[in-house]
N, C-alpha and C positions, 0 to 999 in steps of 0.2 A: 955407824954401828947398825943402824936400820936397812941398811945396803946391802949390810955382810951378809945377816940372816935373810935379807930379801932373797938377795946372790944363792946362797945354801938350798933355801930353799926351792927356787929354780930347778937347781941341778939335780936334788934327787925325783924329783918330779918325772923329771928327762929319763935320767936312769932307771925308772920306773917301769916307765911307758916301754923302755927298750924293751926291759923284762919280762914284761907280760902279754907284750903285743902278740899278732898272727905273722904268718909268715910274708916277707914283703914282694911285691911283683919279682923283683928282679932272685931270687932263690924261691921260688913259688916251683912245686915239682923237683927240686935238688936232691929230695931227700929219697934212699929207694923204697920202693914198696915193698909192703908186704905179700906173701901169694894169693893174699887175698885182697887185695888190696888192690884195684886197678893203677897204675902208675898217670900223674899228670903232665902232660906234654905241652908245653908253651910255642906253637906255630905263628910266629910273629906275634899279634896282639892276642890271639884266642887261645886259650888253654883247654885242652880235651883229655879226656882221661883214654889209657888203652888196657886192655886187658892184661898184657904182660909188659912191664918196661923195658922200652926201645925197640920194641915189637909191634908189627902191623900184622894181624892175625886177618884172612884172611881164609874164608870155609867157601869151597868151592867141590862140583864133580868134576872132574879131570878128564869126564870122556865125551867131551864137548867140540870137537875141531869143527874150525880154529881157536875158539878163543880161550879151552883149559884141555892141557890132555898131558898124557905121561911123556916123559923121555925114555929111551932104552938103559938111561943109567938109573935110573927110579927118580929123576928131576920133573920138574916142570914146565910147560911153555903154552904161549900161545898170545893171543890180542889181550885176554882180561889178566895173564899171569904177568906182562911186560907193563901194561897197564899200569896195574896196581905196586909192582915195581917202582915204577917211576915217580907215583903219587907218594909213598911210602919216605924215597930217598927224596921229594923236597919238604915230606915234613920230618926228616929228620929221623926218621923209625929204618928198622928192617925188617922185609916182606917174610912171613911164615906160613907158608899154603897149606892149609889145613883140605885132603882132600876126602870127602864120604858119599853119600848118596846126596841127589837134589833136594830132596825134602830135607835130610839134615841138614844141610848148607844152609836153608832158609832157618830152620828149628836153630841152629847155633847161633845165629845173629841174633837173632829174638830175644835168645835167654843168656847173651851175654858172654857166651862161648868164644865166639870170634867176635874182631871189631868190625869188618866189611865181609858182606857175601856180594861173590860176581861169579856169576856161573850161566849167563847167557837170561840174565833174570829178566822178564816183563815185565813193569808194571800194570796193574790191573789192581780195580777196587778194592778186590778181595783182600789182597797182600798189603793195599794201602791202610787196612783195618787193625794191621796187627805190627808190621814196620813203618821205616822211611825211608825214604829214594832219592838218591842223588839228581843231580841234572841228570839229561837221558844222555849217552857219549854214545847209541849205535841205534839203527835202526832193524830190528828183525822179520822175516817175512815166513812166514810158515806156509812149508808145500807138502807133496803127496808123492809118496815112493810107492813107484809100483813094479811090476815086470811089466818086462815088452810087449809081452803078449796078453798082457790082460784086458779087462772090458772096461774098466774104470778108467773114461777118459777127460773126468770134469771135476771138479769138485759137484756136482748134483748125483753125479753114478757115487759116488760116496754110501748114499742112503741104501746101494741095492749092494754093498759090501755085508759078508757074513761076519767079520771081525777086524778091526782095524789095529793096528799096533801103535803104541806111543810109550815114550818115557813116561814114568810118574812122578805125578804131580807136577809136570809143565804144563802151560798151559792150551799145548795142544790135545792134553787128554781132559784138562777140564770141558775144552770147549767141546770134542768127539764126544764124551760121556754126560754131557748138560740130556736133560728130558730134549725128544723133538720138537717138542712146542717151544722151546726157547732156541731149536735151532742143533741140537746136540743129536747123537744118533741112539745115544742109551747106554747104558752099563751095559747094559747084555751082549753089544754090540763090540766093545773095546775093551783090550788087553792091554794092562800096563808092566812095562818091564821097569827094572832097575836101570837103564843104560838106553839111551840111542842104537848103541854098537846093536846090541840084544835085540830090540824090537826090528832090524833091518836082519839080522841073522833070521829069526820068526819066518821074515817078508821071504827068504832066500828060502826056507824050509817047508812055506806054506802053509804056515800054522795061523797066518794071518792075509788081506788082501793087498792090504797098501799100510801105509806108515807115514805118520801125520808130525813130522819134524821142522826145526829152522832148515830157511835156505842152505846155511854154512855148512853143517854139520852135513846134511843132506847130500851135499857136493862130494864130500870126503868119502861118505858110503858108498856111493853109486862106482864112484871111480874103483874101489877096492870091492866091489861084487858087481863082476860080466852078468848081464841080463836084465840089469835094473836102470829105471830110468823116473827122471822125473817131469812132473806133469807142468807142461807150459802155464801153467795158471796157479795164480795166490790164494790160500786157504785166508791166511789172515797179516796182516801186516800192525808189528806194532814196536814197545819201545822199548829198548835194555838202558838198565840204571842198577844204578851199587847200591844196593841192602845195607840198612842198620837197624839196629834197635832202636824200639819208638821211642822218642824224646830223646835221643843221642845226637844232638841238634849241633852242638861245639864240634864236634867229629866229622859231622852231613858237611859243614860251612868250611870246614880247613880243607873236607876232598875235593867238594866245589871248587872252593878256588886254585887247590893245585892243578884239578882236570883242567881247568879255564886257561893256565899260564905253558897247560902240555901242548895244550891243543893251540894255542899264541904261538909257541915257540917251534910247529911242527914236529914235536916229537910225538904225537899221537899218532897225527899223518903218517908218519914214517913206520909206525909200529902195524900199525894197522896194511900198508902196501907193502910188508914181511909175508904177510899172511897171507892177503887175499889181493888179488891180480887184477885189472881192469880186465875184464872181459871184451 
């Protein structure tokens, strides 16, 4: 008799525990979110939340070639849109390119807007202050668009430019508009447009002297405006990596490793000689 009720007692103890438990690994994220509600995505052993479920939000400027720029049908393409593609499908998500100004791109990852920003991003202190940053997947080199015929044939003739063009808030305008004593040529000195494209239109109209861009982009311009050329010599070389919001560490760790297994399997390689050619 002491068995039976021992037995009894057992069992609802069990059915207990069933009842009032949390959700277990294996239905962890089943359930869908609400819209407000970040959805949670299980990437082998790591669970990461995303902003939309089954979605990889992704805030990017599009007027980036090669690696973000429009299609003629209003699509996508480029190194950072095939990229994050690819990362996207092996964690199990679909890629939504979210595209607005550079500074937004960066402002949306921050506050949660988007889950990755790639838009040709450098790392640099600053931005280490307020995001996180994947491994680096490119390396960028910043050079100097000028015409043909101009005087500026160094980075040092820079300083005797009466206005320099740059997108904003890359960080070829922070480093152009830093005070000269840290190396910078001054506000007063540099014009920021909204676009690459813009501040090379400027360079074309003469509203500026030269134009302080990545390599890539750079290539694109010159080639599509007769008279302009770029300067044999590096303004700055540094490193592109994927934007998150700070302490979105589960998220940083699942792109890491998929970038790791792109770049294993040569599909990174492959995506990247789409784009840009051995010269």
């Amino acid at each position: 008799m002491k068995k039976f009720f021992a037995l009894l007692l057992t069992l609802a103890m069990v059915l207990s525990l069933a009842a009032c438990g949390g959700k277990s690994a294996d239905n962890a994220g089943s359930q869908p979110a609400s819209p407000d509600t970040p959805a949670d995505v299980d990437a082998g052993a790591t669970v990461f939340a995303t902003v939309e479920e089954g979605k990889l939000h992704m805030s990017t400027n599009a007027a980036f070639p090669p690696y973000e720029m429009t299609t003629d049908d209003g699509g996508f393409e480029g190194i950072d849109v095939e990229v994050a593609d690819a990362i996207a499908k092996k964690l199990g998500l679909e890629l939504v390119v979210d595209d607005m100004g550079f500074d937004a791109a960066l402002t949306a990852v921050q506050t949660g807007q988007s889950d990755i920003a790639m838009a040709g991003i450098t790392v640099n202190p600053e931005r280490q202050e307020v995001m996180d940053f994947s491994d680096s997947y490119a390396t960028g080199v910043q050079v100097i668009i000028v015409k043909e015929d101009s005087p500026i044939a160094t980075v040092d003739d820079l300083a005797n430019a009466e206005m320099i063009g740059c997108q904003k808030a890359t960080t070829g305008y922070i480093y152009c508009s830093d005070t000269p004593e840290n190396g910078g040529y001054g506000e007063d000195h540099v014009t920021a447009y909204d676009t690459g494209a813009l501040a090379v239109m400027a360079l074309v109209n003469g509203q500026v002297d030269a134009v302080v861009i990545d390599n890539e982009p750079a290539k694109s311009f010159v080639a599509a405006n007769e008279g302009l050329e770029i300067l044999d010599t590096e303004f700055a070389v540094e490193d592109y990596a994927i934007g998150f919001a700070k302490g979105n560490t589960a998220l940083l760790e699942a792109v890491n490793a998929a970038m790791a297994e792109l770049k294993a399997d040569g599909t990174f390689q492959a995506i990247v000689d789409k784009y840009i050619t051995a010269e």
